[in-house]
C-alpha positions in Angstrom: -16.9 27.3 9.1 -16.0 23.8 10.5 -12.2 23.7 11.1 -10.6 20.2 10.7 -7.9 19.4 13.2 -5.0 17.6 12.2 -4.6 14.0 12.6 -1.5 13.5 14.9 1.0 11.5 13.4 0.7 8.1 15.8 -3.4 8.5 14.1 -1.9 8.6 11.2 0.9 5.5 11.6 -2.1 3.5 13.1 -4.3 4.1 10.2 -1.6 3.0 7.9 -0.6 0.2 9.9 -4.4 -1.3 9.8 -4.7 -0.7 6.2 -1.3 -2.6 5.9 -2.8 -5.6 7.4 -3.7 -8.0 4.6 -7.5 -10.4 5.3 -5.2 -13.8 5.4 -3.4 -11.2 8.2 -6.4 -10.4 9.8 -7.8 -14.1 9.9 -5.0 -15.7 11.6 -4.8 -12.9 14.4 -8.5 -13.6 15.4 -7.5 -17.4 14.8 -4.4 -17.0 16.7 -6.1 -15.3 19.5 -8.3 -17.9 20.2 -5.4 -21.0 20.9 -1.9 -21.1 19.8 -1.5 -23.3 17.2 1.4 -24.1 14.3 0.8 -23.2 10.4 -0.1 -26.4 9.5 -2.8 -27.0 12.0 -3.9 -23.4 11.2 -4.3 -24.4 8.2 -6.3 -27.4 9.3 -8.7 -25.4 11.1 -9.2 -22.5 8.5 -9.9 -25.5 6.5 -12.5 -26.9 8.9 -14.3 -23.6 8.9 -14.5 -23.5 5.3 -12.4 -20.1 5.1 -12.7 -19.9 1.7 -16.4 -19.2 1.5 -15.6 -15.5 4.0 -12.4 -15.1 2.8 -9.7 -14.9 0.5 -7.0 -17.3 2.0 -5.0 -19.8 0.6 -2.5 -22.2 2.3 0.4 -20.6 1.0 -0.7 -17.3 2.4 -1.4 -18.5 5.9 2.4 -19.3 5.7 3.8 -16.4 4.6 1.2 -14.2 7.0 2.1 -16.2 9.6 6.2 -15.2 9.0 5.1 -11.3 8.1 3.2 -11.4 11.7 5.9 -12.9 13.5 8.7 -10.3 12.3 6.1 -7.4 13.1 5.7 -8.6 16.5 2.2 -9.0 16.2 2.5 -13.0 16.6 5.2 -14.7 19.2 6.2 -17.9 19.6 5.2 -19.9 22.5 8.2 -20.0 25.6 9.5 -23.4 24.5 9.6 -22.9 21.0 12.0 -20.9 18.5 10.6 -19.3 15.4 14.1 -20.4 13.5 11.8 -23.7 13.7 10.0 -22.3 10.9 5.9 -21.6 10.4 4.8 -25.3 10.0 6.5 -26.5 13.4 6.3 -23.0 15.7 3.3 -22.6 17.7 2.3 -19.6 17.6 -0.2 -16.9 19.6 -1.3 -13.0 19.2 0.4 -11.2 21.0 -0.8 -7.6 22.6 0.1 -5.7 19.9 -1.3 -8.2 17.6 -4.6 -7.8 19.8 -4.2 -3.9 19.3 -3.5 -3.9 15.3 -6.7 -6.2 14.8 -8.7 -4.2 16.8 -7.5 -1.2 14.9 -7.9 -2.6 11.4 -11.6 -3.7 12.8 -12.5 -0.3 13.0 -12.2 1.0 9.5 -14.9 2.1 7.7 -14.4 0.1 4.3 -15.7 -2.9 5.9 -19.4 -1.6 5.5 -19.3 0.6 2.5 -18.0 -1.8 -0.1 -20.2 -3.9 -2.7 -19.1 -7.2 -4.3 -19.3 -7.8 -8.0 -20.4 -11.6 -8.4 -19.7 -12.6 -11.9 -23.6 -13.3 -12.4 -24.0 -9.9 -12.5 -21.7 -9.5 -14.7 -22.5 -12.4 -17.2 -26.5 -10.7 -17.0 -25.6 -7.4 -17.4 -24.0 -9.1 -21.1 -26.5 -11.9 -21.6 -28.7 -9.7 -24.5 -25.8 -10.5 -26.8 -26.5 -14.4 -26.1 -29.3 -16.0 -28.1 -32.6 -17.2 -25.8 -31.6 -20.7 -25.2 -28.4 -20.3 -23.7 -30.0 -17.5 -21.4 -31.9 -20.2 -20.3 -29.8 -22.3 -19.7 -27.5 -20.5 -17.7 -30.6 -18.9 -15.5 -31.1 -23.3 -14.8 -27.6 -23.8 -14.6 -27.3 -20.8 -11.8 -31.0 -21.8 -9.7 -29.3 -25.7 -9.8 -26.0 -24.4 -8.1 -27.4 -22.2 -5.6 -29.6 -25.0 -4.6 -27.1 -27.2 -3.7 -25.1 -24.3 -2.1 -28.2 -24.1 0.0 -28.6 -27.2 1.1 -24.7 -27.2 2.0 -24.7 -24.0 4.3 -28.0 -25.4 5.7 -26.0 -28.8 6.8 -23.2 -26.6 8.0 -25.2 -23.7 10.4 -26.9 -27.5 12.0 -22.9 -28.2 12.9 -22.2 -24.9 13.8 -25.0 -25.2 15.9 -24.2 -28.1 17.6 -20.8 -26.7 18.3 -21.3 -23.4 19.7 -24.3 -24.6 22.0 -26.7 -21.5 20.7 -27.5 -19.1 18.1 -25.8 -15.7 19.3 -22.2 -16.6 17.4 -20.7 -15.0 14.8 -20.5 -18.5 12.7 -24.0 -18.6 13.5 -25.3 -15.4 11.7 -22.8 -15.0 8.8 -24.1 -18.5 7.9 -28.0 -17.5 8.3 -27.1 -14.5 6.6 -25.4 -16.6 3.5 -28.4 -18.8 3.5 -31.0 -15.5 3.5 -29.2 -14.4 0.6 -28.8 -17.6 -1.2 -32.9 -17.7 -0.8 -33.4 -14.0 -2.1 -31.7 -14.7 -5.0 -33.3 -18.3 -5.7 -37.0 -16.8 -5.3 -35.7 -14.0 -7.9 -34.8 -16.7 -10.5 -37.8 -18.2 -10.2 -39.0 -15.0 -10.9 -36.6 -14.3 -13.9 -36.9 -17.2 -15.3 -41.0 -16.4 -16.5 -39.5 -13.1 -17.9 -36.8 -14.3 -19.9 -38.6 -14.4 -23.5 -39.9 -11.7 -22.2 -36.4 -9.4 -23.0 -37.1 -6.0 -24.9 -34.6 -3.2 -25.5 -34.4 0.2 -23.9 -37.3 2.1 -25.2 -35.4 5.9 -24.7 -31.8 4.5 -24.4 -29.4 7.3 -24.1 -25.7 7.3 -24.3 -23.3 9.7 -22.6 -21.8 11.2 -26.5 -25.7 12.1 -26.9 -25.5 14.0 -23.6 -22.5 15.8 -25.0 -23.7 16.6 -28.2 -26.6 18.0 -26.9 -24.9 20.5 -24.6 -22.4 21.8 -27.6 -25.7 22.2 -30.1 -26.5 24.3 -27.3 -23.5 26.2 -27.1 -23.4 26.5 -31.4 -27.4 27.0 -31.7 -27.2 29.8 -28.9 -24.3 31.8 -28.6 -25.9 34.6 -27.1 -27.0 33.1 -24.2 -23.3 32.5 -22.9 -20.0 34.4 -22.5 -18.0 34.5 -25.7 -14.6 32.9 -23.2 -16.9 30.3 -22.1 -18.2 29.0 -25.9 -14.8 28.4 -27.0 -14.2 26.3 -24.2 -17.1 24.5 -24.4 -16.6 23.8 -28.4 -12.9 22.7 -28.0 -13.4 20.4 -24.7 
């Protein structure tokens, strides 16, 4: 028998602490780390970066992270400035601690083992109810979007690569891996797209009620063959 030891409490506090951390929180520690800067040139440069394509962050929320780090301690303000000066005009840096809770939150396990729902998925998994035509359409209207998508993120790993001076950067493979995907998924419309008339239904659909009302037939067809305690269960749950 495997005997699980406790987690001490500071485990514990910097667990919760890392989980605590919001992404807009997380973004401008690593930003923060890199140069001191105020909110509004933050902002700027999250801008620059084209944030919103890795992550949720809006300028309001740079703001108010930038406050919420500040009062945790996990931002300062630079010697010659006062944070009474407010976000937009108080350069700020990470601080240790800041360093520390990043590095913490960095380590969890949820960063690998989640899966995103795109709304494509969605709107296919419900496109039988749609007649043909609009099917179509929308498989066009998706392969069009992508494409241009494509040739953005292609225009922006060229600037990227002029910038960081060689492929082994972060920036570097999140955008070869955004353009991999984007790829994958237009060679599979293309695909899609000659099966669409194509549609049938479910030849042996089955339903979870059908599961259930199989196992009770059981239970009233065949009494014998369990406990007289355990059929009643079964018929009443």
């Amino acid at each position: 028998m495997v005997v699980l030891e406790p987690t001490p409490q500071s485990e514990r506090r910097k667990v919760k602490s890392a989980r605590a951390l919001t992404t807009p929180d997380l973004v401008l520690l690593s930003l923060l780390a890199e140069r001191p800067m105020h909110g509004y040139q933050a902002n700027l440069e999250l801008e620059r970066r084209q944030v919103r394509d890795w992550a949720g962050v809006s300028r309001p929320q740079v703001y108010y992270s930038l406050e919420k780090l500040a009062r945790a301690g996990l931002i300062r303000a630079g010697s010659d400035e006062s944070p009474a000066a407010g976000p937009d005009r108080c350069v700020y840096k990470t601080s240790g601690k800041g360093r520390a809770a990043l590095a913490d939150a960095l380590e969890r396990e949820d960063w690998t083992t989640t899966r995103d729902r795109p709304p494509f998925l969605t709107w296919l998994a419900l496109s039988w109810q749609a007649p043909l035509a609009t099917v179509q359409l929308q498989v066009v209207r998706r392969r069009q979007f992508l494409e241009k998508e494509l040739a953005r993120e292609q225009v922006t790993l060229r600037a990227i690569r002029a910038e960081v001076g060689h492929n082994f950067h972060e920036a570097v493979w999140m955008v070869s891996l955004v353009i991999a995907q984007l790829r994958v998924e237009l060679r599979w419309l293309g695909k899609l797209a000659g099966e669409i008339d194509r549609r049938a239904p479910a030849r042996e659909a089955r339903y979870t009620e059908d599961e259930e009302f199989h196992h009770r037939a059981v239970d009233w067809a065949a009494p014998s063959l369990v406990g007289e305690e355990t059929l009643i269960q079964r018929r009443w749950r």
